[in-house]
C-alpha positions in Angstrom: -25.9 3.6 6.7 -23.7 0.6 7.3 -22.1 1.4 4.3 -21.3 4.9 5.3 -19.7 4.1 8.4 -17.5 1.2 6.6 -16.4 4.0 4.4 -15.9 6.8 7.0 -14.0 4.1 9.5 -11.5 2.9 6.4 -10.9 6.2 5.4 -9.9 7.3 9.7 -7.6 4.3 9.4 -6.0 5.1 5.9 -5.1 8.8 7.6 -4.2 7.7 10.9 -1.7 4.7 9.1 -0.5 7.2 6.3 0.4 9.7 8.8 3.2 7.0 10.7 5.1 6.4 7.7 8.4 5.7 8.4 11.6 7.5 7.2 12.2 4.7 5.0 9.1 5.2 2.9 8.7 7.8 0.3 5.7 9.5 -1.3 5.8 7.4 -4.9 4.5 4.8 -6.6 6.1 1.7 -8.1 4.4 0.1 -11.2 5.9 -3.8 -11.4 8.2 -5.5 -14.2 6.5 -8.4 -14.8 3.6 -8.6 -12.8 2.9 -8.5 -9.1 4.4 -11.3 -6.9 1.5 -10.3 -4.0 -1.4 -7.9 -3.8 -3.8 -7.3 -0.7 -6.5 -5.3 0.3 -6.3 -6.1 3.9 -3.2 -4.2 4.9 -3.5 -1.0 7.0 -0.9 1.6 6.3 2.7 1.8 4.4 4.7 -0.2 7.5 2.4 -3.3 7.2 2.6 -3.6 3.6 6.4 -3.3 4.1 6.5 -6.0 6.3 4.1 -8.2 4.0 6.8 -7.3 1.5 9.9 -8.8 3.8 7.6 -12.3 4.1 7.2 -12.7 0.5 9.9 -14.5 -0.9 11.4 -12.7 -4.0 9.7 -9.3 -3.3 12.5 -6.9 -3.4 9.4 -3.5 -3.5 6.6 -2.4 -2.3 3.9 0.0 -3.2 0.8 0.7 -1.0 -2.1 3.2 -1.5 -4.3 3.8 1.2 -8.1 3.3 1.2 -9.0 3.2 -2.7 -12.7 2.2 -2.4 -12.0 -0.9 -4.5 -13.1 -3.4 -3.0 -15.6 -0.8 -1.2 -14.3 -1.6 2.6 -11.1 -1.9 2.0 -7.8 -0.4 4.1 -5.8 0.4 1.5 -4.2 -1.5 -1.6 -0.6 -3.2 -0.9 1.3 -4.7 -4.3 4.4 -6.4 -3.4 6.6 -6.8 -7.0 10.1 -8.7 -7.6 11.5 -5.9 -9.6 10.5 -2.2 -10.8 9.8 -1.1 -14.2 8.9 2.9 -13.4 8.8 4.9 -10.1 6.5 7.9 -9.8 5.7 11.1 -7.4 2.8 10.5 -6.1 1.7 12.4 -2.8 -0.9 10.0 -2.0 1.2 6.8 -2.2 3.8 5.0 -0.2 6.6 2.9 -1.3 10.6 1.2 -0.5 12.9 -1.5 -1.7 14.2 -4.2 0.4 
């Protein structure tokens, strides 16, 4: 039951933080050149991993996903890169430059 609610509480929050995207953010997805500078699991909507993204020195992009049930309780999946090797439509996703 605990479990349930975790879920059902993550996914409210992924919604409610996908829906105040900014103008600046785009529906895509940015796979990194090289690796990812940053990744977290903690960050709630597009805006916050943005902002992870400007206190990360040498990210230059951002890409965030909300809730992906990996780890199960998690927000949403933020990866912070240095450079981009391939951008991609993705209605699901978020993602900006610096």
């Amino acid at each position: 039951m605990r479990l349930k609610k975790a879920i059902f509480t993550a996914i409210l929050l992924a919604i409610s933080a996908a829906s105040q995207a900014t103008a600046q953010e785009k529906n895509c997805k940015f796979y990194p050149e090289g690796g990812l500078l940053k990744r977290s699991y903690e960050l709630i909507g597009p805006e916050a991993c943005k902002d992870a993204c400007t206190q990360t020195d040498g990210c230059k992009a951002w890409s965030y996903t909300p809730h992906t049930f990996n780890p199960t309780s998690a927000p949403g999946d933020c990866r912070m890169m240095e450079a981009v090797s391939e951008e991609a439509e993705n209605d699901e996703d978020f993602c900006g430059r610096l």
